[in-house]
LOKOL-931560 format. One record per atom (N, C-alpha, C, O): x, y, z; atom name. Coordinates in steps of 0.001 Angstrom, whole numbers, plus 524288, in hexadecimal, padded with zeros to 5 digits. Layout:
N
<<X Y Z> "CA">;
...
***
This chain:
163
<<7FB67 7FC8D 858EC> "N">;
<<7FBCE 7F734 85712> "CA">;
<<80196 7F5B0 85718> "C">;
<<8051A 7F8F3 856C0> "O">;
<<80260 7F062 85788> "N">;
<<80875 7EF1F 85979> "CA">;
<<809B5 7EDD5 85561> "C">;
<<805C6 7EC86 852F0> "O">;
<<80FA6 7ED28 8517F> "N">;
<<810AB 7EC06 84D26> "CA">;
<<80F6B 7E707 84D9D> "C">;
<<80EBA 7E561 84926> "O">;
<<80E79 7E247 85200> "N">;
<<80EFC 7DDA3 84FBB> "CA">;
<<809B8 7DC9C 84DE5> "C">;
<<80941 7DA7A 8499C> "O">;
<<804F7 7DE07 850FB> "N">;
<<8005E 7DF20 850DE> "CA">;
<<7FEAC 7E05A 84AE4> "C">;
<<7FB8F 7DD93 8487F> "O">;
<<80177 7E588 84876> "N">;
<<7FFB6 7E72A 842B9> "CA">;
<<802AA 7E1AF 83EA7> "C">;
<<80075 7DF70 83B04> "O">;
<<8097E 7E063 84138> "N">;
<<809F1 7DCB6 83D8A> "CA">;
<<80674 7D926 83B91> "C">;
<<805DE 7D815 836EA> "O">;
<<803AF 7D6F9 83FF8> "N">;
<<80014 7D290 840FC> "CA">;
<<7FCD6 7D480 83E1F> "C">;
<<7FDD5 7D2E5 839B3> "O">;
<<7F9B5 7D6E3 83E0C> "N">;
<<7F475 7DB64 83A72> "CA">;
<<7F4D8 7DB31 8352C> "C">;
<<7F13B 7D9A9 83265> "O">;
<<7FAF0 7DD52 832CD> "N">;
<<7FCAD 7DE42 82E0F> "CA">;
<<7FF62 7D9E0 82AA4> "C">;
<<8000A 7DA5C 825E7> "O">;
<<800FF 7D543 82DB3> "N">;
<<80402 7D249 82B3B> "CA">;
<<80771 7D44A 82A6A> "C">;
<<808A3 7D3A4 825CE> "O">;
<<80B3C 7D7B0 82D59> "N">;
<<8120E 7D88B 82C3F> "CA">;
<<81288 7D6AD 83127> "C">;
<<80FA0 7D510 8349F> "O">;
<<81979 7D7BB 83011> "N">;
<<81ACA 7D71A 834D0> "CA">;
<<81CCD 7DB14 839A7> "C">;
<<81E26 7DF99 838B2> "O">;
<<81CD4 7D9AF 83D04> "N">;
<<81D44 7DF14 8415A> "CA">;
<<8239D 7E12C 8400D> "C">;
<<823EC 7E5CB 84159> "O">;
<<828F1 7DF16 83DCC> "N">;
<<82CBF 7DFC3 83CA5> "CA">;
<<82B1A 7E56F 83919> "C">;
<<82B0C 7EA2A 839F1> "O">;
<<829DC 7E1E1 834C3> "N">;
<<82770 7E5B6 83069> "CA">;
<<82597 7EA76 83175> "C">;
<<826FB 7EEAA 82F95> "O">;
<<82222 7E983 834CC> "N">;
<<81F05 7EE70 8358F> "CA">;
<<8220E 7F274 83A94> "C">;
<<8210E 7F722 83B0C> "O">;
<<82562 7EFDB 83D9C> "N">;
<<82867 7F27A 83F60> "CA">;
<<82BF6 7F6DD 83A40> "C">;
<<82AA0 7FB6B 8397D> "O">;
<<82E3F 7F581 838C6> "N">;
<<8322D 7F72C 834B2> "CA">;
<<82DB4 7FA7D 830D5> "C">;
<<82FAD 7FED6 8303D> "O">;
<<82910 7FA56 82E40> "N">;
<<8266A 7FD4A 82B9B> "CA">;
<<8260A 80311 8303C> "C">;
<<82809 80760 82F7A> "O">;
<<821F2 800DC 8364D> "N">;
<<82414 805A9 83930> "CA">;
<<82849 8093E 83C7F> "C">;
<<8284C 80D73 83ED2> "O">;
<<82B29 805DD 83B8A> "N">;
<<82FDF 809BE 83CB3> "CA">;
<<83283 80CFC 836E2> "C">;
<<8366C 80FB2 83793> "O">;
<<83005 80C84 830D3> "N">;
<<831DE 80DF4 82D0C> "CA">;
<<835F8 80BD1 82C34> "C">;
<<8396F 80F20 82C9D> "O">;
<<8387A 805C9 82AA8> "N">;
<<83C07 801DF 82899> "CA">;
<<83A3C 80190 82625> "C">;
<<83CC4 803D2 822BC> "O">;
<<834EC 7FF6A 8237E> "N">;
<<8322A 7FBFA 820C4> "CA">;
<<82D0F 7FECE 81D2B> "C">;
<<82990 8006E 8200B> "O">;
<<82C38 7FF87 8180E> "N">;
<<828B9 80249 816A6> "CA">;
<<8262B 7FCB4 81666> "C">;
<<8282D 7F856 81634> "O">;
<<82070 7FE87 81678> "N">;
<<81D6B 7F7FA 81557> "CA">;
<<81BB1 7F93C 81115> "C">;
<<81AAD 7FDB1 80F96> "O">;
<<81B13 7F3D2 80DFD> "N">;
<<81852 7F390 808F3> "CA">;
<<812A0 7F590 8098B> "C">;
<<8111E 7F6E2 80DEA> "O">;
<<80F4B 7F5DC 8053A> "N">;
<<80B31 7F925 80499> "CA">;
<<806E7 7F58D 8067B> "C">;
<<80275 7F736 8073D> "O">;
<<808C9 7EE9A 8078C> "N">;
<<80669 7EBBB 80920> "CA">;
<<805C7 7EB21 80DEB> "C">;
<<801A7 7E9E8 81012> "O">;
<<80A93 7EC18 81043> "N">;
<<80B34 7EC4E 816B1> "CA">;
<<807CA 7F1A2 81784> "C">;
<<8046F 7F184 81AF5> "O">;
<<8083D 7F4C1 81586> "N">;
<<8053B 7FAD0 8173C> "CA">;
<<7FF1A 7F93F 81896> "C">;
<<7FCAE 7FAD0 81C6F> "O">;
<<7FD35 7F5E8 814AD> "N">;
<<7F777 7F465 813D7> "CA">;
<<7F6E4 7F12D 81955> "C">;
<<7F41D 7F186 81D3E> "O">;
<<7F9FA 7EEB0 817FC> "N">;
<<7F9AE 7EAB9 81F20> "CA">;
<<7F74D 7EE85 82260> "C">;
<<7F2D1 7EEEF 82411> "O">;
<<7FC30 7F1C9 822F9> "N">;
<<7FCAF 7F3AE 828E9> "CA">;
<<7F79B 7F762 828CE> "C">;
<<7F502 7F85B 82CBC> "O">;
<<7F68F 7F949 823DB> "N">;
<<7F289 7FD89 82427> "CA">;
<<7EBD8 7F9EC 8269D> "C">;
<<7E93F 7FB52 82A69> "O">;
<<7EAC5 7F5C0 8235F> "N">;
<<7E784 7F20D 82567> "CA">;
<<7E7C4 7EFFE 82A0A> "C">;
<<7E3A5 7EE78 82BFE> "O">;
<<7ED9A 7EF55 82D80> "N">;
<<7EC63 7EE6B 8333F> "CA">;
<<7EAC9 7F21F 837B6> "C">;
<<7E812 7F1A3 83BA6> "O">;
<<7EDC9 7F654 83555> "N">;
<<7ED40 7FB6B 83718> "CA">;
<<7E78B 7FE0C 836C2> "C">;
<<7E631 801BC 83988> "O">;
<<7E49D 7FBCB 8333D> "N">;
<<7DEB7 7FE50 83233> "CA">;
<<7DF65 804E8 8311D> "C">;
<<7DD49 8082E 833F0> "O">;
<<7E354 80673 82BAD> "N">;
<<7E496 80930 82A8D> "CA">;
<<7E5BA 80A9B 82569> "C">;
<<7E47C 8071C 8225A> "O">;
<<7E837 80F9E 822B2> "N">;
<<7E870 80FDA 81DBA> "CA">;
<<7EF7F 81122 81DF6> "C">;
<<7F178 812CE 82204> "O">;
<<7F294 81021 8194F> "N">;
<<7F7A5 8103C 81688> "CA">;
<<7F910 81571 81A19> "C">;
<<7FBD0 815C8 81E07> "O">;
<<7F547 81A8F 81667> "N">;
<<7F67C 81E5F 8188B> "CA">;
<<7F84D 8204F 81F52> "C">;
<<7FAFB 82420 8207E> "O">;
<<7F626 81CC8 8229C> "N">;
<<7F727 81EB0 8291A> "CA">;
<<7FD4F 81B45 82B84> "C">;
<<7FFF0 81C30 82F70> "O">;
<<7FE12 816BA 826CB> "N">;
<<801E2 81425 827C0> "CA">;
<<80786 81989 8260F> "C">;
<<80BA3 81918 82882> "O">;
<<80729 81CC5 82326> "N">;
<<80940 821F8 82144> "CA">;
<<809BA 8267E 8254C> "C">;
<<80C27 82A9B 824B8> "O">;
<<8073E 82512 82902> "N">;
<<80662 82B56 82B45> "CA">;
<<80406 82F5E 82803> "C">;
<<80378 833AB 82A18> "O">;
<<80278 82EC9 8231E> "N">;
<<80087 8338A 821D8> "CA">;
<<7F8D7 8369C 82322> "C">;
<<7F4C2 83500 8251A> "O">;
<<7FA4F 83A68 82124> "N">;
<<7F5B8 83DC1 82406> "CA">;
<<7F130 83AF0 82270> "C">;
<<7F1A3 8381C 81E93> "O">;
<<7EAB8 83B55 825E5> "N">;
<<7E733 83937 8256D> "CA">;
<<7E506 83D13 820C2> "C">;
<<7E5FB 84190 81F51> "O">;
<<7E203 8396E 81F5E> "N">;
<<7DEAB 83C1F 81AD2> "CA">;
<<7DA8E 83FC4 81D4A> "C">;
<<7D81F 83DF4 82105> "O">;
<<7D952 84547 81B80> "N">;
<<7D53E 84799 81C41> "CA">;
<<7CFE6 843F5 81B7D> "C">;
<<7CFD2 83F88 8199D> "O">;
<<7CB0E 84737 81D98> "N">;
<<7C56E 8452E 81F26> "CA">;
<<7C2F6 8450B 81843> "C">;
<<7BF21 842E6 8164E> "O">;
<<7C6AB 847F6 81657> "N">;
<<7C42C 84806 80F9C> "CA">;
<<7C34B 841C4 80CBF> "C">;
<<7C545 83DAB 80E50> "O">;
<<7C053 8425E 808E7> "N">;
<<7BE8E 83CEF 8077F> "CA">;
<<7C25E 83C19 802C4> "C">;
<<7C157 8396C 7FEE7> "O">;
<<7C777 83F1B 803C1> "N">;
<<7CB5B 83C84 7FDA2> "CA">;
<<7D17D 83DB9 80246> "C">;
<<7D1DA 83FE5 8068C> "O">;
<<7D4ED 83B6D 7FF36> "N">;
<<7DB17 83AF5 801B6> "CA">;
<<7DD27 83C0C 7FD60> "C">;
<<7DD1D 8394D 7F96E> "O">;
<<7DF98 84147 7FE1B> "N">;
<<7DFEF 84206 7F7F1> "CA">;
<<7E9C1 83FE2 7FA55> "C">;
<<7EC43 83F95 7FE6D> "O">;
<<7EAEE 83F31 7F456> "N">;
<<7F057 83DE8 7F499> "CA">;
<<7F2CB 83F5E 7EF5D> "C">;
<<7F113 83ECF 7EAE8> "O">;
<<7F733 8415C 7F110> "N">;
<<7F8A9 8437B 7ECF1> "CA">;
<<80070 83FC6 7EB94> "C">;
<<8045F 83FF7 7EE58> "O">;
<<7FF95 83D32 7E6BE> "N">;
<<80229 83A60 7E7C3> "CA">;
<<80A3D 83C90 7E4BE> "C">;
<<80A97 83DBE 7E018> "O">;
<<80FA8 83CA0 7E892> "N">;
<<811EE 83EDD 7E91F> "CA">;
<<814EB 83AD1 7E584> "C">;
<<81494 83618 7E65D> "O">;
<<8189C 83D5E 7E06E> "N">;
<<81B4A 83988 7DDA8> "CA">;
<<81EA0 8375A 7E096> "C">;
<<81FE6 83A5A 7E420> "O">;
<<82192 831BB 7E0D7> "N">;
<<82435 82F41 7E3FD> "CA">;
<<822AA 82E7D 7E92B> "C">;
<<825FD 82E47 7ECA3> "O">;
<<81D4C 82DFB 7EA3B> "N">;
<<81CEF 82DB4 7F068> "CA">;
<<81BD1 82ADF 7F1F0> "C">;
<<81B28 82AE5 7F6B4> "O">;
<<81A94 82551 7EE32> "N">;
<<81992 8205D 7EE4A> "CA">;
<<81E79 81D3A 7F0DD> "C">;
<<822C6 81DCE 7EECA> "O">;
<<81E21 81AF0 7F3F3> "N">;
<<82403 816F2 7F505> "CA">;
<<820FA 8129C 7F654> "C">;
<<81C2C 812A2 7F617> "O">;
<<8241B 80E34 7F7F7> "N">;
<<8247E 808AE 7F81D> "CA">;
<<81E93 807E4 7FB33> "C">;
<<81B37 8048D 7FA60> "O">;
<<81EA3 80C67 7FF2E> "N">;
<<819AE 80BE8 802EB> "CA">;
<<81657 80FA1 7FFF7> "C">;
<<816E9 812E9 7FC7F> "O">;
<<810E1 80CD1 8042B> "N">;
<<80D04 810AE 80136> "CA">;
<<80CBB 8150B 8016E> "C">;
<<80DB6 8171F 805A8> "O">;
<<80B2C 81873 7FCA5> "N">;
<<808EB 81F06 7FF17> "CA">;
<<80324 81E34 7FFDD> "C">;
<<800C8 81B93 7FC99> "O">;
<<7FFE8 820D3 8051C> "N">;
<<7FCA6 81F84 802EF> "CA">;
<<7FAD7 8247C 801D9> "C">;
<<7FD4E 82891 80272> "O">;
<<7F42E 823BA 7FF68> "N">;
<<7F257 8284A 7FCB6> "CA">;
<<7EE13 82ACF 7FF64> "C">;
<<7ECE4 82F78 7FF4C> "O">;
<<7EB82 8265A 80245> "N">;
<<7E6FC 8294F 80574> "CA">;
<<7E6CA 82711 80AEC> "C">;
<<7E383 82405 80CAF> "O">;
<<7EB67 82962 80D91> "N">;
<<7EC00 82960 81273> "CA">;
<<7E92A 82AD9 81697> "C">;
<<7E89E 82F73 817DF> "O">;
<<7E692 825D7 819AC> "N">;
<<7E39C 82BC9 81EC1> "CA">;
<<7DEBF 82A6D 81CED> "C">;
<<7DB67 82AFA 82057> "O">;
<<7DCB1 8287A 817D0> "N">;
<<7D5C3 82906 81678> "CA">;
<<7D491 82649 81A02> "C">;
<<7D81B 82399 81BDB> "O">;
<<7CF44 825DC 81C52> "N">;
<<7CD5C 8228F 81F58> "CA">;
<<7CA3C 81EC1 81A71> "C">;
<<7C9D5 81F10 815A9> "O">;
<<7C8CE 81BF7 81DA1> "N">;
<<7C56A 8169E 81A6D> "CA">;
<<7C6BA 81623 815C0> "C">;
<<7C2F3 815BB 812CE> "O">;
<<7CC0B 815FB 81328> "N">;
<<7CC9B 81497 80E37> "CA">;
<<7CD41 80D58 80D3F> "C">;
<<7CF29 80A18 8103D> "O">;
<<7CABB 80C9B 807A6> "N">;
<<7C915 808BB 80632> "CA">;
<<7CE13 807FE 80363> "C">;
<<7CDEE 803C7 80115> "O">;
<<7D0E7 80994 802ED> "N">;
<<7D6CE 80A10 7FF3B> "CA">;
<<7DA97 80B69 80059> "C">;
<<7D993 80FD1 801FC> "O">;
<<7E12D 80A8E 80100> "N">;
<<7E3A5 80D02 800FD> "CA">;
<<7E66C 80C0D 7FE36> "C">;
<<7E8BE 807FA 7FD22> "O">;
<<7E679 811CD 7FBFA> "N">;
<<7EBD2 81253 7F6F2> "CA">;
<<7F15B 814E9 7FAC1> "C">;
<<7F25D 816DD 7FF08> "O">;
<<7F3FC 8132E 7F56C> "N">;
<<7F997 8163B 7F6AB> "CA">;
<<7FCB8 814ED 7F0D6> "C">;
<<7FB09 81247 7ED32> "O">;
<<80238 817ED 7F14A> "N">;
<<805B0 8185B 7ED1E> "CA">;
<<809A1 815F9 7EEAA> "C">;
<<80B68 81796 7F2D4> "O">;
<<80C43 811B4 7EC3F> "N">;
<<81160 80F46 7EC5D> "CA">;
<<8135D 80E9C 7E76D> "C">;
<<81117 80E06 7E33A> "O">;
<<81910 80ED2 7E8C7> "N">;
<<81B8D 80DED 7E341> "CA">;
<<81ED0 8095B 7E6F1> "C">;
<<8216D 809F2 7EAEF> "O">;
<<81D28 80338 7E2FF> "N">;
<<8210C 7FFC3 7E5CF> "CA">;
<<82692 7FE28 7E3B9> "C">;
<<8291A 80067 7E04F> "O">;
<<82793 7FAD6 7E5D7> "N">;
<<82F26 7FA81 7E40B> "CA">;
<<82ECA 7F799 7DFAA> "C">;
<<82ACB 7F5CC 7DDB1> "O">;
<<832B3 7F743 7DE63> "N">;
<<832CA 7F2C7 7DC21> "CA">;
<<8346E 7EC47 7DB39> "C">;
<<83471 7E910 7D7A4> "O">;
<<8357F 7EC83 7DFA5> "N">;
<<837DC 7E6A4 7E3A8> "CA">;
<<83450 7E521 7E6A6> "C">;
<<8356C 7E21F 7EA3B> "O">;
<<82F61 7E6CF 7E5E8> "N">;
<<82AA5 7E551 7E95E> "CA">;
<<8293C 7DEE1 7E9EA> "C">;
<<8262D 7DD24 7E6A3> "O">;
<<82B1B 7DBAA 7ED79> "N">;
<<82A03 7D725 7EC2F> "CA">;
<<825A7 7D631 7EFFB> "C">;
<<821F4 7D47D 7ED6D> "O">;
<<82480 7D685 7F4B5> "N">;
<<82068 7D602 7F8A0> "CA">;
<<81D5E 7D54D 7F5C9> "C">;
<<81D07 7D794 7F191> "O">;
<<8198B 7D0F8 7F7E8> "N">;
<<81306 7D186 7F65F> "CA">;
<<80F8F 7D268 7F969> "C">;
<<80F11 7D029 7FDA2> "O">;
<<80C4B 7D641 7F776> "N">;
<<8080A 7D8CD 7FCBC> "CA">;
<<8035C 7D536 7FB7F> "C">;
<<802D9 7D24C 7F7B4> "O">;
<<7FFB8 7D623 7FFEA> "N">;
<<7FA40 7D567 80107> "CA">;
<<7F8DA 7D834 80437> "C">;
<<7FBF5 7DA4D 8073A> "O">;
<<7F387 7D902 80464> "N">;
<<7F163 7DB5E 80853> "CA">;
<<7EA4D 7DCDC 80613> "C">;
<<7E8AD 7DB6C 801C8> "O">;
<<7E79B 7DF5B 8094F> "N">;
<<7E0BB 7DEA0 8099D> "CA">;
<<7E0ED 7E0BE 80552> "C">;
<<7E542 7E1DA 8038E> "O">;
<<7DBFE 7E1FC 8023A> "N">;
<<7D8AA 7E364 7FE70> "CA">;
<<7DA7E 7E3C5 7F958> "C">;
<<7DC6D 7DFB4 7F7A6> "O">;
<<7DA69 7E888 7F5A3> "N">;
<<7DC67 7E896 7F070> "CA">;
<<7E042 7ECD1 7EF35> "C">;
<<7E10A 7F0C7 7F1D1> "O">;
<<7E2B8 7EB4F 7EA8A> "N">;
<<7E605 7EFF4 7EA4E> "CA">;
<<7E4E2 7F197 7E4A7> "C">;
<<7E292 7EE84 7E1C5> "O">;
<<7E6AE 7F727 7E2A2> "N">;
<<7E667 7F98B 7DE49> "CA">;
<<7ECE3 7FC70 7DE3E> "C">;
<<7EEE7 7FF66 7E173> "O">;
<<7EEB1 7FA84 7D9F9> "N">;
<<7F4CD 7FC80 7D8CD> "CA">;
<<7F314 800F8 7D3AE> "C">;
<<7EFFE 7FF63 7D059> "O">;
<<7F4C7 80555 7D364> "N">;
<<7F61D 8086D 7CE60> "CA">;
<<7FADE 80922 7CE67> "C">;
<<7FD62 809D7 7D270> "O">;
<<7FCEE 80908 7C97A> "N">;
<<8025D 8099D 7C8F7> "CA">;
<<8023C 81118 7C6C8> "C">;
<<7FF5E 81367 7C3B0> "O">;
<<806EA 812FC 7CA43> "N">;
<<804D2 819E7 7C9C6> "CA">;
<<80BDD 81CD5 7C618> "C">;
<<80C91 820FC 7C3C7> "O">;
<<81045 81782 7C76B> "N">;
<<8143A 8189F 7C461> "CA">;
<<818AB 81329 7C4C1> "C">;
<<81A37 810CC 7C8A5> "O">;
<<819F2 81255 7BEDF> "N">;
<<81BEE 80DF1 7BEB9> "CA">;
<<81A41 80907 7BD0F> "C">;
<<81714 8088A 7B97B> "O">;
<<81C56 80509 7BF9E> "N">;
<<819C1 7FFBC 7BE7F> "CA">;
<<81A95 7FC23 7C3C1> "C">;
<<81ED2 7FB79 7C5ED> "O">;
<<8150D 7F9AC 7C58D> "N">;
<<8165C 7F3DA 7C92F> "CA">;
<<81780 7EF17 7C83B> "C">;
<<81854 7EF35 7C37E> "O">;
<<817FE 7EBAD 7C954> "N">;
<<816ED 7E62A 7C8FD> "CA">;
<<813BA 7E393 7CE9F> "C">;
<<81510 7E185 7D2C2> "O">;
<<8109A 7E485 7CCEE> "N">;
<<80BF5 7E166 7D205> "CA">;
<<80AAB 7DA7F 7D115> "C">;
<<80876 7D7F9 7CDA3> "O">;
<<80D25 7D946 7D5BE> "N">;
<<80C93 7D262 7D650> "CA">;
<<80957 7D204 7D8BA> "C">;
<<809E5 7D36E 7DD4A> "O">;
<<803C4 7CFC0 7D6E0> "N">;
<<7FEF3 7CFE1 7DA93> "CA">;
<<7FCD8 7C97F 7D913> "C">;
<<7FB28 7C7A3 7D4FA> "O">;
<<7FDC1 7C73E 7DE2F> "N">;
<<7FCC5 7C155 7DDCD> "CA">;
<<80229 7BF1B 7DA12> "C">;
<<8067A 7C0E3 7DB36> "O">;
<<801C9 7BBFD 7D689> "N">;
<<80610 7B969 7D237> "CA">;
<<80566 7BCA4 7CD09> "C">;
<<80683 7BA40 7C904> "O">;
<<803E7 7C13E 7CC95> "N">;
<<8046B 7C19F 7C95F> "CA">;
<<80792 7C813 7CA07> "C">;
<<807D8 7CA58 7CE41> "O">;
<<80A28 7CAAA 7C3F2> "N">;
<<80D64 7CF77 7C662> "CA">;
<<809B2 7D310 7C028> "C">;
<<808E3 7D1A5 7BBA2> "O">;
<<808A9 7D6F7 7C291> "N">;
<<805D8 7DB2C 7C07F> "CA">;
<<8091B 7DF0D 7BF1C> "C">;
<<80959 7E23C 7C2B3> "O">;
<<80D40 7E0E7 7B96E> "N">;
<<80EEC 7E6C6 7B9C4> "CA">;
<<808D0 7E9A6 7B983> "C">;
<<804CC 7E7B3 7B7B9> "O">;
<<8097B 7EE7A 7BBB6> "N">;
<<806B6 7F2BF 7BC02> "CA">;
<<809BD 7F8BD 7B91F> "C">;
<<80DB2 7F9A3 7BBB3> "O">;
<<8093E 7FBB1 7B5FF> "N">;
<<80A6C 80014 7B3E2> "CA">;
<<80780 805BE 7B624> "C">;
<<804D4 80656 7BA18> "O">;
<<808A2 80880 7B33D> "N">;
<<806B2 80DE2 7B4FD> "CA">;
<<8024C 80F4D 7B428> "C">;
<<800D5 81109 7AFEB> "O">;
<<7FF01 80EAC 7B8D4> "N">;
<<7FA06 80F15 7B8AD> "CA">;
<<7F52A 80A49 7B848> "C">;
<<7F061 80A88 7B7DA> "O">;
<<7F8A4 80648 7B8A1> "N">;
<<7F796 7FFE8 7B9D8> "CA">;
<<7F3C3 8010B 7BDCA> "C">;
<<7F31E 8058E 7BF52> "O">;
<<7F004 7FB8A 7C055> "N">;
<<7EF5A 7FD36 7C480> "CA">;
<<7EDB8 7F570 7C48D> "C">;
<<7ED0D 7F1D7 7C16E> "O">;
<<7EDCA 7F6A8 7CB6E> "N">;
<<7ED17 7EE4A 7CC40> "CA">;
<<7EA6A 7F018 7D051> "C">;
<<7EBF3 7F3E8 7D2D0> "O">;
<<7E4B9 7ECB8 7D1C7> "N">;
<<7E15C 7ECB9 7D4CA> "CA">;
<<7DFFB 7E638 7D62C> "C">;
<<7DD7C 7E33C 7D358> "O">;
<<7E2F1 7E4BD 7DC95> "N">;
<<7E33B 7DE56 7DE84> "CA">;
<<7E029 7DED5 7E2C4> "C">;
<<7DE34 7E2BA 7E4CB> "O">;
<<7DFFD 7D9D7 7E3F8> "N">;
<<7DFFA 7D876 7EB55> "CA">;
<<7E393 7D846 7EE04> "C">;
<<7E5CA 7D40F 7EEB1> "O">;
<<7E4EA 7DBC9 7EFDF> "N">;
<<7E9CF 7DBC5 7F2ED> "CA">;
<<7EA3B 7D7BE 7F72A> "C">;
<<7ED74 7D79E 7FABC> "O">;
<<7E749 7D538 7F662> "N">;
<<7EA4C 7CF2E 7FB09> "CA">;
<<7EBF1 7CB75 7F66B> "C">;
<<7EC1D 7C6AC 7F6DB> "O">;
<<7ED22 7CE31 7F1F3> "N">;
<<7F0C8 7C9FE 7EEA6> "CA">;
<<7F6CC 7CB12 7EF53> "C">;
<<7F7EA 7CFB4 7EFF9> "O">;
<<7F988 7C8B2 7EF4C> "N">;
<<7FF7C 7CC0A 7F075> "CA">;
<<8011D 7CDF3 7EBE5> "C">;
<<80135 7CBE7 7E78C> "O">;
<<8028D 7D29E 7ED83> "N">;
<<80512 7D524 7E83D> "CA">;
<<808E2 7D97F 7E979> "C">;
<<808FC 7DC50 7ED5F> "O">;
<<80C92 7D975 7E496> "N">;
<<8112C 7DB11 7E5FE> "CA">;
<<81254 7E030 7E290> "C">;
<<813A9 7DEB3 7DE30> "O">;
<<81252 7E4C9 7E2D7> "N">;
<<81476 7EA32 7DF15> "CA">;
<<81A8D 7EB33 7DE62> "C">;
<<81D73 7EC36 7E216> "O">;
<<81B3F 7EB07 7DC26> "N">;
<<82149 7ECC3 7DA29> "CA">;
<<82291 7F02B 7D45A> "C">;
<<8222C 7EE1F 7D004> "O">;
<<823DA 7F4A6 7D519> "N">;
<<825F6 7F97D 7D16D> "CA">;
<<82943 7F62A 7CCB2> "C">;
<<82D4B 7F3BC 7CDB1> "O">;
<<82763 7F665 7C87D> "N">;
<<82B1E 7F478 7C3FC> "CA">;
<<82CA2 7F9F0 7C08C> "C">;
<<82AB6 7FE58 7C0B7> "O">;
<<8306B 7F7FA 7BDBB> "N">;
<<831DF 7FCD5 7B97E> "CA">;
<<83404 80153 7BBCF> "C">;
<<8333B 802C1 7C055> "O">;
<<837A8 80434 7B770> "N">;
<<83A4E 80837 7BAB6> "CA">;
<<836F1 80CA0 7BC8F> "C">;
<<839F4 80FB1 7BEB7> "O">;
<<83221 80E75 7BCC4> "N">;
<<82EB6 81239 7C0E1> "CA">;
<<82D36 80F18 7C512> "C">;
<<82AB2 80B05 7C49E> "O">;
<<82F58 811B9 7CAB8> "N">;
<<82BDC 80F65 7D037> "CA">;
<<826B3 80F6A 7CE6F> "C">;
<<8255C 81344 7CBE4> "O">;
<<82417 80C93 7CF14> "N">;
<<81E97 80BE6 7CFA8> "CA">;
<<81CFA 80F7E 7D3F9> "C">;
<<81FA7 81062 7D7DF> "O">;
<<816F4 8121C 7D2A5> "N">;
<<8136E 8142C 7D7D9> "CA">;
<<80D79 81201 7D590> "C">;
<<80B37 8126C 7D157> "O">;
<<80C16 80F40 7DB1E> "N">;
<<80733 80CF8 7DAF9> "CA">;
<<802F1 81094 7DC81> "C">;
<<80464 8149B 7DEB2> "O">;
<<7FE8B 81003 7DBDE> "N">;
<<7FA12 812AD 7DFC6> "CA">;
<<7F7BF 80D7B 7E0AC> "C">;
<<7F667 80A76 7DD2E> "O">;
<<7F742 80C69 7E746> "N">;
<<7F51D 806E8 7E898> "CA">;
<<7F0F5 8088B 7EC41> "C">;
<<7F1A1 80B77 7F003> "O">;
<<7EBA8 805F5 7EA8A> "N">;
<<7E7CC 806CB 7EE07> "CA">;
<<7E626 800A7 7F243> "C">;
<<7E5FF 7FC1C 7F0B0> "O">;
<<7E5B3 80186 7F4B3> "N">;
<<7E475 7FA5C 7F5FD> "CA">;
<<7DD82 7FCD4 7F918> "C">;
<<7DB84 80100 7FA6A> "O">;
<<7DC54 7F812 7F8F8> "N">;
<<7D4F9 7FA1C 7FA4C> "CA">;
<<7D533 7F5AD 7FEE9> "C">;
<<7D6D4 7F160 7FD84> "O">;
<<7D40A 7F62B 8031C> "N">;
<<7D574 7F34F 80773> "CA">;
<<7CEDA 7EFB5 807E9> "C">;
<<7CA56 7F153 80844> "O">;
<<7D161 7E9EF 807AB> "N">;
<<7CD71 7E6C8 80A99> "CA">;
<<7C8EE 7E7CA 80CD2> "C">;
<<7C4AC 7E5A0 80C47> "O">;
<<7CA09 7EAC9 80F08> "N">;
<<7C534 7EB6D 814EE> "CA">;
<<7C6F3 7F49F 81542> "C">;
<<7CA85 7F728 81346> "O">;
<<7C430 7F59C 81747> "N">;
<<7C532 7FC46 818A2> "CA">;
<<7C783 7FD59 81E35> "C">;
<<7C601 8010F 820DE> "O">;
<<7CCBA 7F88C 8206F> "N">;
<<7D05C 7F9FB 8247E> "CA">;
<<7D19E 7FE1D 82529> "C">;
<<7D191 8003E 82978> "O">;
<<7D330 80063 82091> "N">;
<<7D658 8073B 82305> "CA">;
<<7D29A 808FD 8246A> "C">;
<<7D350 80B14 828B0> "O">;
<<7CCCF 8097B 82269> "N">;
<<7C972 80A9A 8245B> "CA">;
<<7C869 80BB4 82A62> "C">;
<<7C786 80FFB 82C64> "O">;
<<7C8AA 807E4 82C48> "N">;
<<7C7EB 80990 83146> "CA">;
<<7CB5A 80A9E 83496> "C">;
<<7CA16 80C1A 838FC> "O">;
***
């Protein structure tokens, strides 16, 4: 597929997505969802990491600090998943507002957020949790002196990675 082709697909731009693949550019967790939905794919293959065994669980074992700006994800490689989670801890200058297909579920796992979802701004605490439509725009940003780490599941529209 040609970058201008996926731009077109994903709603970025081919600049952008130049610079994400050459490693300039980490993309937000929103752009990831894009590309994973044009791609007819999951977070995890956007990673290179290993496919999941034929077993009916993905097991993950999660590494202190291994959360960064981008996603980790957690169940990389499953086939037909109805979900994909991952771990981010976001900044705290987060001003972007995302959208994108189906719903999302935020737990807060250390720290505190401030989630702007539509006009209104949500703190979240330790062990909080916010369950939206993610085609509302909404914005995460780390408050207080602990980085925040999220566990974010989003449940996709339709079962794309699926196939």
């Amino acid at each position: 597929m040609t970058l201008e082709r996926l731009a077109t697909q994903c709603g970025l731009t081919r600049g952008y997505l130049s610079l994400v693949e050459r490693g300039l550019k980490t993309p937000s967790v929103a752009a990831l969802l894009r590309l994973t939905e044009a791609l007819k794919t999951d977070i995890g293959a956007l990673f290179n990491l290993p496919q999941a065994t034929a077993r009916d669980y993905v097991l993950y074992r999660h590494q202190p600090g291994q959360a960064g700006p981008e996603a980790v994800p957690i169940a990389p490689g499953r086939e037909g998943k109805l979900m994909e989670p991952f771990v981010i801890a976001p900044s705290a200058t987060a001003t972007e507002r995302f959208t994108h297909s189906g719903e999302e579920l935020l737990v807060v796992l250390r720290g505190a957020v401030m989630v702007r979802l539509g006009q209104d701004e949500v703190v979240l605490g330790l062990n909080d949790s916010l369950y939206f439509t993610a085609s509302t725009a909404h914005t995460i940003r780390s408050i207080g002196p602990v980085q925040a780490e999220l566990l974010v599941v989003v449940g996709r529209a339709d079962n794309k990675a699926a196939s």
